[in-house]
N, C-alpha and C positions, 0 to 999 in steps of 0.2 A: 504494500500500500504506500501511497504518497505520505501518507502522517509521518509514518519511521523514517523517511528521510528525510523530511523536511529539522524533524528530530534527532538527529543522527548528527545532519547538515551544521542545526542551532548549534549543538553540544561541541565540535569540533571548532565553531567560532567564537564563540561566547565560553566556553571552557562549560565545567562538570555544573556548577550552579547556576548561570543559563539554560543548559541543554536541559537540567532537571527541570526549572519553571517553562518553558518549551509545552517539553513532555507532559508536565502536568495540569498548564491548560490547554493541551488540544485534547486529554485525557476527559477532562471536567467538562468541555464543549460539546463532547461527542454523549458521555454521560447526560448532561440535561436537555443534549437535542433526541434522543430514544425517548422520552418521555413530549418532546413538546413535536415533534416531529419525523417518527419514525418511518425508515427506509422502505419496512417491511412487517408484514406483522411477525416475522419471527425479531425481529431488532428488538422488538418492544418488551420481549420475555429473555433477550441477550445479556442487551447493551443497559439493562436497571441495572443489574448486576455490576460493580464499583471493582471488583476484580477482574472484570472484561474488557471493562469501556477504559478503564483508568491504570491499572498497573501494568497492561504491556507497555502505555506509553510513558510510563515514571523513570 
C-alpha cells in the first residue's frame, strides 16, 4: 500500500520521531474514517479494530 511508504519515506527524512507521528496519524485517519466512511462493509468490522487500522502503521 501507498501509506507504508509514504511512512517509511516520512521516517527516513524526518528521522524515528517523525516517521513514528507519520505513522500514527495516517494510522488514526484511516481508524476514524472505517467508522465515518467505510470502503467496504467488511472495512467496517476490520478497520474499528485499533490493532488493524493503527499499529501496522506505528
Amino acid at each position: 500500500m501507498i501509506i507504508q511508504v509514504t511512512v517509511v519515506i516520512a521516517a527516513i527524512l524526518l528521522g524515528p520521531k517523525g516517521g513514528t507521528w507519520v505513522g500514527l496519524t495516517w494510522g488514526l485517519i484511516n481508524w476514524v474514517r472505517a467508522f465515518v466512511w467505510p470502503t467496504s462493509p467488511l472495512a467496517l468490522y476490520v478497520f474499528v479494530n485499533p490493532l488493524v487500522s493503527v499499529l501496522p502503521r506505528y
